[in-house]
C-alpha positions in Angstrom: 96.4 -97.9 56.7 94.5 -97.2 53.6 96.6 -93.6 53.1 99.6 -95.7 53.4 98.3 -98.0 50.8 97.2 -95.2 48.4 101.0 -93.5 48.4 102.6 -96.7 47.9 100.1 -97.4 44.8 100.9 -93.6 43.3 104.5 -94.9 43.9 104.8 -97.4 41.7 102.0 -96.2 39.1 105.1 -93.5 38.1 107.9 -96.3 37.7 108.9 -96.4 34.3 111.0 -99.5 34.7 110.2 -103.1 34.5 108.1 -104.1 37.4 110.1 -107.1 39.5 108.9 -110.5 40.0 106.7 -111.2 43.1 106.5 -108.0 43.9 103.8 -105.3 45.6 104.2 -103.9 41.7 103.6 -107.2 39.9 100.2 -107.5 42.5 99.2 -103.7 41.0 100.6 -105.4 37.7 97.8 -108.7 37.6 94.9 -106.1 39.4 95.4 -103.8 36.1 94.5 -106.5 33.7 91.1 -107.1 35.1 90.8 -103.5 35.5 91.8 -103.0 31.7 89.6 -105.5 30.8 86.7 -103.9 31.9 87.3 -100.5 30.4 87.3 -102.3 27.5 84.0 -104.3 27.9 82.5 -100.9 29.0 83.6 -99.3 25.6 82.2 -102.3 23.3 78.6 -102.0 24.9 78.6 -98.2 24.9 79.7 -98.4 21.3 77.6 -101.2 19.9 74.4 -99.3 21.6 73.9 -102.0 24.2 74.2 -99.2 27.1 72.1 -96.6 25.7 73.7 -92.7 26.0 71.7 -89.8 26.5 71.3 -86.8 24.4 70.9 -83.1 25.3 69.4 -80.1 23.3 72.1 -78.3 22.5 75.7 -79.1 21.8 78.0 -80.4 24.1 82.0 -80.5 24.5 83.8 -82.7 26.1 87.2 -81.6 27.9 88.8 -85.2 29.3 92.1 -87.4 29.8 93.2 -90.4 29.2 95.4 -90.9 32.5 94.3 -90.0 36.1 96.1 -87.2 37.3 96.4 -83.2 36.0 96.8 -82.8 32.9 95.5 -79.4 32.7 91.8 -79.8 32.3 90.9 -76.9 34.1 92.7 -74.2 32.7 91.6 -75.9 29.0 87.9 -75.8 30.6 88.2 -71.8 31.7 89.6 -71.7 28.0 87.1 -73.1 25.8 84.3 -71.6 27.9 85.8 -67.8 27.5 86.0 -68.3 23.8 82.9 -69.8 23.2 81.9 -66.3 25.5 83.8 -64.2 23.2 82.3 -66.1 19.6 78.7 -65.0 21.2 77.7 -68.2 22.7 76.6 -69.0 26.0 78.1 -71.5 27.6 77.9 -73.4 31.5 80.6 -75.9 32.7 79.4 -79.0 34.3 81.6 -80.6 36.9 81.6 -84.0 38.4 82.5 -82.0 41.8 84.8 -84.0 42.7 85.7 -84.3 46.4 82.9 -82.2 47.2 80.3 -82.8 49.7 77.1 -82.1 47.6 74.8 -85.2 47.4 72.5 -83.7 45.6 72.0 -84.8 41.6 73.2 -81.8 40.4 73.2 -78.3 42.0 74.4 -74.7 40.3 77.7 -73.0 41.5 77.4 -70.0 39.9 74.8 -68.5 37.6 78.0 -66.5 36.4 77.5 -63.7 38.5 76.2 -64.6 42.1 77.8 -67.5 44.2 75.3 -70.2 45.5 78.1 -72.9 46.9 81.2 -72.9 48.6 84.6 -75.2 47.9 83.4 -77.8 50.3 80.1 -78.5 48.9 80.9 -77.8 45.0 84.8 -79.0 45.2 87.4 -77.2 44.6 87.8 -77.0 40.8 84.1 -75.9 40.3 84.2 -73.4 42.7 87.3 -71.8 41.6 86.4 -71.5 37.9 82.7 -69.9 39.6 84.7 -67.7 41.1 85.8 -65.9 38.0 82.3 -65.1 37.7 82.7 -65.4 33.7 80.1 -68.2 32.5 77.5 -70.5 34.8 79.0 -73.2 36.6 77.0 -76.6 37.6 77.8 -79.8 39.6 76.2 -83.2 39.3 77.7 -86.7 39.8 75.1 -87.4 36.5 76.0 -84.9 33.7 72.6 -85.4 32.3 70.7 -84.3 34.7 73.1 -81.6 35.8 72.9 -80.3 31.6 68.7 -80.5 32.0 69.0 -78.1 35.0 71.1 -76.1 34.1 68.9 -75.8 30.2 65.8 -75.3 32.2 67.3 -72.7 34.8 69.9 -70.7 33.1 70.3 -68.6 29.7 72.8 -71.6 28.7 73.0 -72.5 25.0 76.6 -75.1 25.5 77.1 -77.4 27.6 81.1 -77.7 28.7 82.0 -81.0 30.5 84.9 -80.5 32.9 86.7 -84.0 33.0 83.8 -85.5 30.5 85.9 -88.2 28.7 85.1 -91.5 30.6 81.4 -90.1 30.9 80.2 -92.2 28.0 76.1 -91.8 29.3 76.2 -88.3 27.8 76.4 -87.8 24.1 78.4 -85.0 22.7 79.8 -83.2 19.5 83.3 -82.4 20.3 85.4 -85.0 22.4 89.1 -83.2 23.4 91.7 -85.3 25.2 94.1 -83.7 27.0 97.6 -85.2 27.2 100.8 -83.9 28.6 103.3 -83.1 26.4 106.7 -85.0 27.9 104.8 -87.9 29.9 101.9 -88.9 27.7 101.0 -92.1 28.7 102.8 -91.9 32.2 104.3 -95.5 32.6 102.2 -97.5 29.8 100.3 -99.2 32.2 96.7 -99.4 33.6 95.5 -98.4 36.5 96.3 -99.4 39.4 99.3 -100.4 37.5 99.9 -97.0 35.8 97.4 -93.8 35.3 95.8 -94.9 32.1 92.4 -94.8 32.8 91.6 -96.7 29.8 93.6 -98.0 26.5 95.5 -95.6 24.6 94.4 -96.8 21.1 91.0 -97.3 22.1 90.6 -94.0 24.0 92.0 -91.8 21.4 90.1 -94.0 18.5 86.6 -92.4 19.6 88.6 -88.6 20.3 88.2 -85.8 17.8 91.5 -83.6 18.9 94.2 -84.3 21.3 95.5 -81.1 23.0 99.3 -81.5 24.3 99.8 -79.4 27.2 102.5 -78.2 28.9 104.7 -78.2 25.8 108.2 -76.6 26.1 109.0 -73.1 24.1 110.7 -74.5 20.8 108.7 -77.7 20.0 111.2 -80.5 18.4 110.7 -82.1 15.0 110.9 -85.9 16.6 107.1 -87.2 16.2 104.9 -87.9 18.9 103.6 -90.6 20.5 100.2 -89.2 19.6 101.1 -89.6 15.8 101.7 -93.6 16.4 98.7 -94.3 18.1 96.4 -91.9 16.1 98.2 -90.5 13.0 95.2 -88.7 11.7 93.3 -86.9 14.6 94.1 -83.2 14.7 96.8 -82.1 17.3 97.2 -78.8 19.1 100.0 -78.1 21.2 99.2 -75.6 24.4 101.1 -73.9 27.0 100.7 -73.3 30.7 101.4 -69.7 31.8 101.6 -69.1 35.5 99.9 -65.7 36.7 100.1 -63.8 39.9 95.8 -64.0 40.7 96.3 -62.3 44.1 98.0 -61.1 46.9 96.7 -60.8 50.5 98.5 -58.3 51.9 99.3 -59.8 56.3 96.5 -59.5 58.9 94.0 -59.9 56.1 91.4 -62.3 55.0 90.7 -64.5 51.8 88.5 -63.2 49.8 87.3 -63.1 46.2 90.0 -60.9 44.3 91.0 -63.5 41.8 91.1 -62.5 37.8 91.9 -64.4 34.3 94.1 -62.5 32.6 92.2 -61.7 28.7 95.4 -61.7 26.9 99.1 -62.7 27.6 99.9 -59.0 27.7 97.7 -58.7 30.4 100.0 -61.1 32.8 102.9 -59.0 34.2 106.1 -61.6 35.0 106.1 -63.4 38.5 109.2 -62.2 38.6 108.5 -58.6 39.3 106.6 -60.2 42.4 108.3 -63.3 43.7 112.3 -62.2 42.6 114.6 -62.3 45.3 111.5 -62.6 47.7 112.3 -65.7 50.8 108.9 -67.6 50.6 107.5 -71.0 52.0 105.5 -73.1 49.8 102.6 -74.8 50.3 100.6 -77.0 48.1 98.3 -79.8 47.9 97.9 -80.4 43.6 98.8 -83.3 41.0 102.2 -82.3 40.7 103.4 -80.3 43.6 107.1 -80.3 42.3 105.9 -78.6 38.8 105.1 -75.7 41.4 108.1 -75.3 43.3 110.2 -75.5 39.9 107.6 -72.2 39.0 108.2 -70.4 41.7 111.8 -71.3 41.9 112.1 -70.6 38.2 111.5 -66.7 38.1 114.0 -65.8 40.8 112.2 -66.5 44.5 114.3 -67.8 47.4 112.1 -71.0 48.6 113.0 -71.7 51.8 110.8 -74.4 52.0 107.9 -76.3 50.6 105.1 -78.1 52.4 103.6 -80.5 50.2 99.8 -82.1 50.5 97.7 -84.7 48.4 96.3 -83.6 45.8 92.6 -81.9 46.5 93.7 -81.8 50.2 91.4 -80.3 53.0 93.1 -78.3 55.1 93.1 -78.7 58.7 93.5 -76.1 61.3 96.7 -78.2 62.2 98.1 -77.8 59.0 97.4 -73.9 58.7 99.4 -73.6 62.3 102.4 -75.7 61.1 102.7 -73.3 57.4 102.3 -70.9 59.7 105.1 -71.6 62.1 107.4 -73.1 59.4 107.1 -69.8 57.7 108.0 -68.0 61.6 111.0 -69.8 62.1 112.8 -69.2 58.8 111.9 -66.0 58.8 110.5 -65.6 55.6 108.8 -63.0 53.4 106.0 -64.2 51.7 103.5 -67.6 51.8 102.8 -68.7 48.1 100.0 -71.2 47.2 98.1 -72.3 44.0 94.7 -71.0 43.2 93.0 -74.1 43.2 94.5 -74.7 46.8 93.5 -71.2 47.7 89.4 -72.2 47.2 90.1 -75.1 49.5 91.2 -72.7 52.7 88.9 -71.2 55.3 88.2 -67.4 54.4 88.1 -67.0 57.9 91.7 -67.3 57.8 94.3 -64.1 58.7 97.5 -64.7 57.6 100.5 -63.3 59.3 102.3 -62.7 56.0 101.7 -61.4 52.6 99.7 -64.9 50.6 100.9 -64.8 47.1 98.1 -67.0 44.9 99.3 -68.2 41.5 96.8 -69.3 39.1 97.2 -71.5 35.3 95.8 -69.7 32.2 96.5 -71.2 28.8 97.9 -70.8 25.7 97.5 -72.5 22.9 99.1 -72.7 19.4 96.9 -72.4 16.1 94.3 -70.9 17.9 92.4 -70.1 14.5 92.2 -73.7 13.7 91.0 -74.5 17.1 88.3 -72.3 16.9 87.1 -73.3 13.5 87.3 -76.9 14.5 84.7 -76.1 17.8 82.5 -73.7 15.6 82.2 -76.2 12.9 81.1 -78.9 15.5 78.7 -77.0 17.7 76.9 -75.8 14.5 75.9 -79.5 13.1 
């Protein structure tokens, strides 16, 4: 019953037309307002000092969305924390942990090199950027206590909040909202309504830099939405650039073979992997058509694609019918997304090759980026 509910509400939060009079929609419609109104409220008290925010010893950034849903936080987290890395810093990501089973206050991932929690305690996110094994990684439903452990036990001198935005307790130096590029503000609405988590106006009125992601090759000249709303905050435009992170050749097991390409040179086409190759498909992210368009897009022949909610534990049901599906038409190759890959049992042997395609980003005026974070981490 509830699942039901919860599709029919992601349903009409992505109409874009007018919602019809007494209607399921004009219910979401009426249950927005109050939900709008108390975003809102919640803002005033945090900014008028009523509710009290806590403060760290070192700086912190913030990496955060307006609208519920991906929007390509975590390959803009893996991002900022290599090149905070590569400027000499020493930076650990804290994660909410979201759909993870830890009830602990916080709890440590990764001290960057050695592995303390799996996918199902830390969640899935946390646990895959761990798994790079590039920078600390920490967990904690409160980000303040999650920052003091991770001060007190690791050789951490940043803080990195994955999906920080709406975390108003924690004070920070750098707020970054990420918005994509051709669906900015999804429908208009609030939630339950829409995916706007909060106000546009408002949210982006306390933001210091709105990174567009997913933006097309050739950017036009028509202005943004963005430049309405917020007409002075600095804007950077990013891509997403799908890599091959590994391939587990039939009869073997997952394991940790994953890598983050350095440099764009460093990422050899899918093509010369997936072209011509018969696959089945399965995912369980935000947008599961963006991935079949990727993998459709350099040359493979999906024969099918099994789709899942996004953050989606998989069952041993569900591993038996990709399995089968991928048996009876015959095909080549399974192909899943990284972030689904830390959700699946290692245990698992998989009758076919298991191509696992990760996100790394790209981003435009890179220079300008970087002396923006410096400039604010150093006050």
């Amino acid at each position: 019953m509830f699942k039901a509910l919860e599709k029919r509400i992601i349903r009409a939060s992505k109409r874009q037309y007018p919602v019809p009079f007494l209607s399921f929609d004009t219910l979401l419609k009426a249950v927005s307002y109050g939900y709008q109104a108390g975003a809102v409220l919640r803002n005033r008290w945090y900014q008028s000092g009523r509710i009290p925010r806590k403060h760290l010893p070192c700086p912190v950034i913030s990496v955060g969305n307006i609208m519920a849903g991906g929007t390509g936080k975590t390959p803009m987290t893996v991002y900022l924390a290599k090149m905070l890395s590569e400027s000499g810093k020493k930076p650990v990501v804290i994660s909410r942990g979201y759909k993870g089973s830890l009830n602990h206050s916080a709890a440590i991932v990764s001290n960057g090199t050695r592995m303390f929690l799996d996918a199902g305690a830390a969640g899935d996110e946390p646990y895959m950027m761990a798994c790079l094994k590039r920078f600390p990684v920490v967990v904690g439903k409160d980000r303040y206590r999650a920052g003091c452990m991770a001060l007190d036990q690791l050789d951490v001198d940043v803080v990195v909040l994955d999906d920080g935005f709406q975390h108003r307790q924690l004070q920070r130096d750098l707020d970054l909202v990420l918005m994509d590029h051709d669906v900015p503000l999804g429908n208009g609405r609030m939630l339950p309504a829409g995916r706007l988590r909060e106000p546009a106006a408002q949210a982006l009125a306390r933001a210091d830099a709105v990174i567009l992601t997913r933006c097309p090759e050739i950017l036009g000249n028509s202005s943004h939405p963005v430049s309405a709303l917020a007409p002075d905050l600095p804007v950077f435009y990013s891509r997403h650039q799908p890599f091959l992170a590994g391939v587990y050749p039939a009869g073997s097991r997952n394991s940790q073979l994953f890598f983050t390409p350095q440099k764009k040179s460093e990422t050899p086409p899918l093509s010369d992997n997936l072209n011509g190759v018969s696959a089945v498909l399965f995912s369980g992210i935000a947008d599961n058509r963006a991935f079949f368009r990727t993998i459709q897009g350099v040359g493979a022949n999906v024969l099918d694609h099994l789709e899942f909610e996004d953050h989606y534990r998989y069952k041993r049901a569900d591993i038996l019918q990709i399995r089968h599906r991928a048996k009876a038409l015959n095909a080549a190759m399974l192909v899943t997304t990284q972030k689904d890959w830390a959700r699946l049992d290692k245990d698992i042997v998989w009758p076919l090759d298991l191509a696992v395609i990760g996100i790394t980003l790209t981003l435009e005026n890179e220079s300008g980026f970087c002396r923006l974070v410096e400039t604010r981490i150093q006050t």
